[in-house]
SEMI-42616 format. One line per field, with one value per residue: residue number from 1; chain; x negated, z, y of N, C-alpha, C in turn. Coordinates in pm, whole numbers. Layout:
! SEMI-42616
fifi	(NUM  ...)
lumkol	(A  ...)
n.c1	(X  ...)
n.c3	(Z  ...)
n.c2	(Y  ...)
ca.c1	(X  ...)
ca.c3	(Z  ...)
ca.c2	(Y  ...)
c.c1	(X  ...)
c.c3	(Z  ...)
c.c2	(Y  ...)
This chain:
! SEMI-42616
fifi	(1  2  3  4  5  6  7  8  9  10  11  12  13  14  15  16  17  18  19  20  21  22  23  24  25  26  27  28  29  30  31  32  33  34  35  36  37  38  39  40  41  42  43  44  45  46  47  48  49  50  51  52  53  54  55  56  57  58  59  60  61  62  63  64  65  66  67  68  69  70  71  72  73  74  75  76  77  78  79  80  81  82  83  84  85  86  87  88  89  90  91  92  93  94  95  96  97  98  99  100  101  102  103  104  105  106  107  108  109  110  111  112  113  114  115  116  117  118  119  120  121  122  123  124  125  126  127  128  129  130  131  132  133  134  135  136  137  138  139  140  141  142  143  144  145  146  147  148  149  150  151  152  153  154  155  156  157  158  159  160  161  162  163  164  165  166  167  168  169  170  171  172  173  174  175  176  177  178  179  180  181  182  183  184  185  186  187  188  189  190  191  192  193  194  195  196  197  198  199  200  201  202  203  204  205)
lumkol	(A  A  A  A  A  A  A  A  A  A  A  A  A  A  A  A  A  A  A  A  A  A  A  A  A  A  A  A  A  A  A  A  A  A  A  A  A  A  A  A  A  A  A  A  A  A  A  A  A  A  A  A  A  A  A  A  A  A  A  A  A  A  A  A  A  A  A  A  A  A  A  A  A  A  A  A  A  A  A  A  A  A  A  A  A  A  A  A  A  A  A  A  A  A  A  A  A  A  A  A  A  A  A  A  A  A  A  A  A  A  A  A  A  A  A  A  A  A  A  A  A  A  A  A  A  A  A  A  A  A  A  A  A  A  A  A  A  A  A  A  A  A  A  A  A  A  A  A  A  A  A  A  A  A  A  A  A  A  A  A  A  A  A  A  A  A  A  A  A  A  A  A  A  A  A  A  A  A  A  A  A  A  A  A  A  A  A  A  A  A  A  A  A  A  A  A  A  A  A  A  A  A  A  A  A)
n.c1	(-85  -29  -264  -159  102  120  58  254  524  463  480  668  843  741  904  1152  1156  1118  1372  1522  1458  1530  1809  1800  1728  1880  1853  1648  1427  1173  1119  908  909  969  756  559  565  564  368  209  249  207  -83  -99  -4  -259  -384  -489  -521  -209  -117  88  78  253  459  546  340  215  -2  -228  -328  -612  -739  -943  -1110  -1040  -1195  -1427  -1437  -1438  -1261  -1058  -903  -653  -553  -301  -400  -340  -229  -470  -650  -623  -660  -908  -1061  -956  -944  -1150  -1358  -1255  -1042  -959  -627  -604  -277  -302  -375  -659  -951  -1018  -1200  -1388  -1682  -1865  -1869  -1648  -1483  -1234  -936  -738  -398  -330  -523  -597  -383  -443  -690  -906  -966  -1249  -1328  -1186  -1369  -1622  -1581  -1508  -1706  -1878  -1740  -1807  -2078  -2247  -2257  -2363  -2135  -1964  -1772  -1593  -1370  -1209  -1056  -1189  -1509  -1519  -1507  -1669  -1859  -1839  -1843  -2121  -2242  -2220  -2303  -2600  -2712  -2937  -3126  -2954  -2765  -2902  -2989  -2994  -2611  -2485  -2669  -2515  -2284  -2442  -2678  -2485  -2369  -2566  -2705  -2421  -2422  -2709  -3015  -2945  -3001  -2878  -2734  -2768  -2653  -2907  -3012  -3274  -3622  -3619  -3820  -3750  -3615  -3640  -3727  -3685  -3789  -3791  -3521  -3333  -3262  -3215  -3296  -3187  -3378  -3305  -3196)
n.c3	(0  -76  79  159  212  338  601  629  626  877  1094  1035  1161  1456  1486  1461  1693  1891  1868  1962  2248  2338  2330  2486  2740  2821  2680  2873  2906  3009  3107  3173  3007  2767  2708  2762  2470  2318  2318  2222  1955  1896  1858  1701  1446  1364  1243  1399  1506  1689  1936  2159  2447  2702  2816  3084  3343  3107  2868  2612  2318  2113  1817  1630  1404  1245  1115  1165  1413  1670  1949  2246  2540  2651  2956  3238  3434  3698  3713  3631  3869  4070  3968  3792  3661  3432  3215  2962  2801  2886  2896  3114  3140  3165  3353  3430  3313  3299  3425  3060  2965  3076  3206  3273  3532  3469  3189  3162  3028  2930  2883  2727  2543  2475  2236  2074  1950  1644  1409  1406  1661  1846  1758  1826  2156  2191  2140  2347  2560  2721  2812  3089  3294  3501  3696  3517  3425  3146  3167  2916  2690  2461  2557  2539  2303  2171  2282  2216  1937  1902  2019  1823  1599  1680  1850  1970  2023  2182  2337  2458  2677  3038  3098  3239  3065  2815  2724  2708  2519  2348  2239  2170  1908  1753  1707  1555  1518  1611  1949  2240  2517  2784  3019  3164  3248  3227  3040  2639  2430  2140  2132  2172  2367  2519  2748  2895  2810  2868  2711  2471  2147  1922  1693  1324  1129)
n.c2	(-119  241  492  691  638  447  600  791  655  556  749  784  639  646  908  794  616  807  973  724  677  903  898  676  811  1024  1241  1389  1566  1562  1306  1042  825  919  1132  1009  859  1071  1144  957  971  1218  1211  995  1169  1281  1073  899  546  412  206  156  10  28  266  354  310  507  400  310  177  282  361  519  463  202  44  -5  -106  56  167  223  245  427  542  607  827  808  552  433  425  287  53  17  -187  -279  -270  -305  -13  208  472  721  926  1200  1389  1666  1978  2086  1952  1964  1751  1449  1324  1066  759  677  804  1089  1245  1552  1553  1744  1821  1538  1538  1729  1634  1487  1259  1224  1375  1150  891  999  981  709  610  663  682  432  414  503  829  1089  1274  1507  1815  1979  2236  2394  2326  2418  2357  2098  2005  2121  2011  1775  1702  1815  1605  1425  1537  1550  1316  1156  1407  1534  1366  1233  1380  1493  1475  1710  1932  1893  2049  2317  2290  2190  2448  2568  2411  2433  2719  2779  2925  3137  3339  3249  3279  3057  2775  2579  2286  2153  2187  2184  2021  2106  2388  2743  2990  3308  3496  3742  3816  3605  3430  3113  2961  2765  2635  2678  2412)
ca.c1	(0  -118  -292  -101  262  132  50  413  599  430  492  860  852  736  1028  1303  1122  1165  1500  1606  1416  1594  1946  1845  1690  2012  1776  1620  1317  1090  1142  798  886  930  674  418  587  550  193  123  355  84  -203  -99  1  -350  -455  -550  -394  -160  -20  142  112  312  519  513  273  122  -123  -204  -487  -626  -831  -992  -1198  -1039  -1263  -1577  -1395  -1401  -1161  -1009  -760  -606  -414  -276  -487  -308  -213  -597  -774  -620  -717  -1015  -1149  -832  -929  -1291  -1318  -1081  -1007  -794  -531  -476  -166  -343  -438  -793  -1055  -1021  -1211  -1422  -1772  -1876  -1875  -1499  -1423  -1098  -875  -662  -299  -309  -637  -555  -277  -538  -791  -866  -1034  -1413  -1351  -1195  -1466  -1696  -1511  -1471  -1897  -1961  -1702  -1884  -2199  -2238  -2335  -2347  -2024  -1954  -1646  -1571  -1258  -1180  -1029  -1305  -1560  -1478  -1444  -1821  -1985  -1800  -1918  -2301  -2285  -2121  -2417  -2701  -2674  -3013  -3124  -2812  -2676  -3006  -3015  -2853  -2435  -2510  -2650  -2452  -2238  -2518  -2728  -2411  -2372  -2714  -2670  -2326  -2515  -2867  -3124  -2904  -3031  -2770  -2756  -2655  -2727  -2967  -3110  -3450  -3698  -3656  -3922  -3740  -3565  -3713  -3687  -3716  -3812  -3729  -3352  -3307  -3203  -3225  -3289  -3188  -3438  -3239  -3332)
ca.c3	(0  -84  224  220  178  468  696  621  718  1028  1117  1047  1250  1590  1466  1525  1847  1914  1890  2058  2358  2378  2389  2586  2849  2786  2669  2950  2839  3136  3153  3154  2879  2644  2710  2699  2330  2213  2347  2172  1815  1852  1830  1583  1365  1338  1153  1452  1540  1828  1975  2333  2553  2785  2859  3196  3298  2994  2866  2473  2224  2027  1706  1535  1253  1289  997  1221  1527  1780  2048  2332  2620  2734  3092  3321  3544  3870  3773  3653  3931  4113  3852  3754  3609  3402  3047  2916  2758  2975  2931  3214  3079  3305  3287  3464  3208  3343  3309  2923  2995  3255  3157  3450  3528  3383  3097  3151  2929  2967  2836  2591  2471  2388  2129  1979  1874  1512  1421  1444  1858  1897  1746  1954  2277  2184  2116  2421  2710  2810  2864  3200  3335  3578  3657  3488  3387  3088  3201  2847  2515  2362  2592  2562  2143  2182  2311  2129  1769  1941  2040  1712  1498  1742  1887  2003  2089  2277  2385  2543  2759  3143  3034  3271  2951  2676  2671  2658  2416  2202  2187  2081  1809  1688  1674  1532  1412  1728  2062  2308  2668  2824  3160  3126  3417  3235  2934  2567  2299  1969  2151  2181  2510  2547  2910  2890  2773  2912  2633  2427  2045  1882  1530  1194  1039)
ca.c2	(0  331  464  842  618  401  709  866  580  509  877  788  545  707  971  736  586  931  968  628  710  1082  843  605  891  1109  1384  1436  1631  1523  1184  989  748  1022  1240  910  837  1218  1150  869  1045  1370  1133  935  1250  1316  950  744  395  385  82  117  -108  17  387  394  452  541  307  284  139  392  300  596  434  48  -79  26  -174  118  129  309  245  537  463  722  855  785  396  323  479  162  -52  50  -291  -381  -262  -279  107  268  660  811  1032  1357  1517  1837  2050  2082  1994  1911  1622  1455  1244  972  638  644  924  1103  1345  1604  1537  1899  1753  1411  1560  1795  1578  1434  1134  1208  1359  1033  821  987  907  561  533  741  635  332  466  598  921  1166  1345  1659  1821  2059  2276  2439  2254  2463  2289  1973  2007  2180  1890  1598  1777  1779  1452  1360  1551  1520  1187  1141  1518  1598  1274  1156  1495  1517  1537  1875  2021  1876  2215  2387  2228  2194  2552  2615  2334  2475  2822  2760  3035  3288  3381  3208  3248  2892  2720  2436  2183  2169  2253  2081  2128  2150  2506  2851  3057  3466  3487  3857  3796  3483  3311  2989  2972  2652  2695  2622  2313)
c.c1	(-89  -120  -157  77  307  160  191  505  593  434  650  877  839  771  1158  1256  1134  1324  1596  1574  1533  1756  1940  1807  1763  1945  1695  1453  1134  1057  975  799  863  843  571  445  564  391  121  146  209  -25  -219  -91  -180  -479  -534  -474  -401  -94  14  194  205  365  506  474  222  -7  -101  -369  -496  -745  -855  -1012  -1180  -1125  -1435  -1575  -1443  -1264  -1182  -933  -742  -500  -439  -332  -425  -283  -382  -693  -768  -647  -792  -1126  -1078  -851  -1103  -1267  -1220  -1148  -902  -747  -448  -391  -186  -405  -568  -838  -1031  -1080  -1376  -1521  -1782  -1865  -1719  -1494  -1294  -1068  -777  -525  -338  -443  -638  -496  -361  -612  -787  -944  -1186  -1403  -1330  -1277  -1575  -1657  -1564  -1660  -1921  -1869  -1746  -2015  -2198  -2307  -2271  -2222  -2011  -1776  -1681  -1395  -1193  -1160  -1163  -1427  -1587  -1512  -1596  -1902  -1937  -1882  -2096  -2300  -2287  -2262  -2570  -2729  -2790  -3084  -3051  -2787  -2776  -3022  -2945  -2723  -2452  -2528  -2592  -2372  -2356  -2593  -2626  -2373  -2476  -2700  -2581  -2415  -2651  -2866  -3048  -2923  -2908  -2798  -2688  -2772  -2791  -3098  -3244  -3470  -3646  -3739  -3905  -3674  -3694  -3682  -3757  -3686  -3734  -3556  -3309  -3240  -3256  -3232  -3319  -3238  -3293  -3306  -3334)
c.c3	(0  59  295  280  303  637  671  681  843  1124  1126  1146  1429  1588  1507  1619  1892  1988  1968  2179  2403  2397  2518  2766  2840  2757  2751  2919  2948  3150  3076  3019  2730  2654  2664  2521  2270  2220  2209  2005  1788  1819  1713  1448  1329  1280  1249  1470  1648  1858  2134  2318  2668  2805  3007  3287  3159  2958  2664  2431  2158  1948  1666  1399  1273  1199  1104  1391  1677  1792  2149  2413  2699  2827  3127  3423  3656  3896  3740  3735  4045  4073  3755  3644  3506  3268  3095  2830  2776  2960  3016  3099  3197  3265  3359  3330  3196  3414  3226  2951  3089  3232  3316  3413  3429  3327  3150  3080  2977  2832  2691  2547  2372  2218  2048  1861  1743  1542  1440  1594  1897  1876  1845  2086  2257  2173  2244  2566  2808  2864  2955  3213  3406  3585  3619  3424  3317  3112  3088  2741  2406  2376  2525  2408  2121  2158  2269  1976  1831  1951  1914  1590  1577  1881  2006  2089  2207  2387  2502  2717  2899  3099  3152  3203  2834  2632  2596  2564  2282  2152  2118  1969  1714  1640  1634  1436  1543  1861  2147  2493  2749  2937  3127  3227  3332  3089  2847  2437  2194  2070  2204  2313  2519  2735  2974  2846  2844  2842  2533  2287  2008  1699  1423  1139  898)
c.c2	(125  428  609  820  524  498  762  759  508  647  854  718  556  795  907  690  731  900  873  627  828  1001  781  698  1035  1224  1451  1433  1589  1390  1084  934  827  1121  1165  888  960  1183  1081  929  1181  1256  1066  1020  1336  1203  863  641  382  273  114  -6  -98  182  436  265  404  429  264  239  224  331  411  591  276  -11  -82  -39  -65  164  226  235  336  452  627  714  759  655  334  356  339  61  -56  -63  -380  -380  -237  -126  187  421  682  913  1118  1433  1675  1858  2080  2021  1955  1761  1642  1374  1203  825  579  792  936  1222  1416  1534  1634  1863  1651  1432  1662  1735  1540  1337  1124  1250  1221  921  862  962  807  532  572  682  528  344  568  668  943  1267  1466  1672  1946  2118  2344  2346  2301  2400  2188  1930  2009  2059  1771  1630  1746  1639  1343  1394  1558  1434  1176  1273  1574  1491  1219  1279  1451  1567  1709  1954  1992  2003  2270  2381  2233  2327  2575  2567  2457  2681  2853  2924  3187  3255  3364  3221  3135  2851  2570  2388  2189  2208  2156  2134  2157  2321  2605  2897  3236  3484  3613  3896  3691  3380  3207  3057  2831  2632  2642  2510  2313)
């Protein structure tokens, strides 16, 4: 099937799950099950593969790039912090709005994040959530967007760094050849430094 005719009717399709939810939850605009199905409906409207496993709580497979066999399991925060060992590649899913998202022994996401993303943030997730680090949290969608793109085009430079400077570093990146002021735990030798400004210069390559 042609792929644009596949993507449209699987779009239709978590349209009328839509709608039979909104009967069977008399409209009630709040109601977990439909908020997890809009969840999973934004995500998918942006070409990844959703399968729920489950509405409430929340708990879905997410495929990005399925021919390249990365994977995801988004759960809701509050049921996998109890069950922490239940999915191999587990993302929490916070419905606080901040932080955007949350690097650590377990990745977690903000809700208004999740529904942003396209398919290369979520490929990086899916390469990067199992590999542990140190906890940090990006509190901005802009953040969060920053340092998935770095990680995404400087894998090795960036990715190898303390997650403390991945912001920072990914600004520099995303801005090469301009004088950036960004907080950064230590020295690295491809960047420049004006002692007298205090800022970073990430050369052009």
């Amino acid at each position: 099937m042609d792929p644009q005719r596949q993507y449209a009717q699987l779009l239709t399709l978590w349209a009328q799950g839509n709608k039979i939810l909104r009967r069977q939850t008399n409209g009630q605009r709040d109601a977990r099950v439909l908020q997890s199905w809009k969840l999973g409906q934004s995500v998918a409207s942006h070409g990844i593969e959703v399968l729920p496993l489950s509405l409430e709580p929340a708990i879905f497979l997410l495929a990005p790039t399925p021919t390249e066999a990365l994977w995801c399991v988004l759960v809701d925060r509050d049921y996998g912090m109890h069950n922490s060992q239940l999915f191999r590649r587990m993302l929490w899913l916070d419905h606080k709005e901040k932080p955007a998202l949350h690097a650590g022994p377990i990745w977690s996401i903000s809700e208004n994040l999740a529904k942003k993303l396209g398919v290369m943030p979520w490929k990086i997730l899916c390469q990067w959530i199992d590999k542990a680090c140190d906890d940090v949290e990006w509190p901005e969608n802009w953040q969060a967007i920053t340092v998935l793109a770095g990680l995404s085009h400087q894998p090795q430079l960036i990715g190898q760094a303390p997650a403390q400077d991945w912001l920072g570093l990914s600004q520099l990146w995303r801005h090469q050849g301009t004088w950036q002021r960004v907080h950064l735990q230590k020295d690295y030798p491809w960047l420049q430094y004006d002692p007298i400004l205090k800022k970073y210069l990430w050369p052009c390559s």
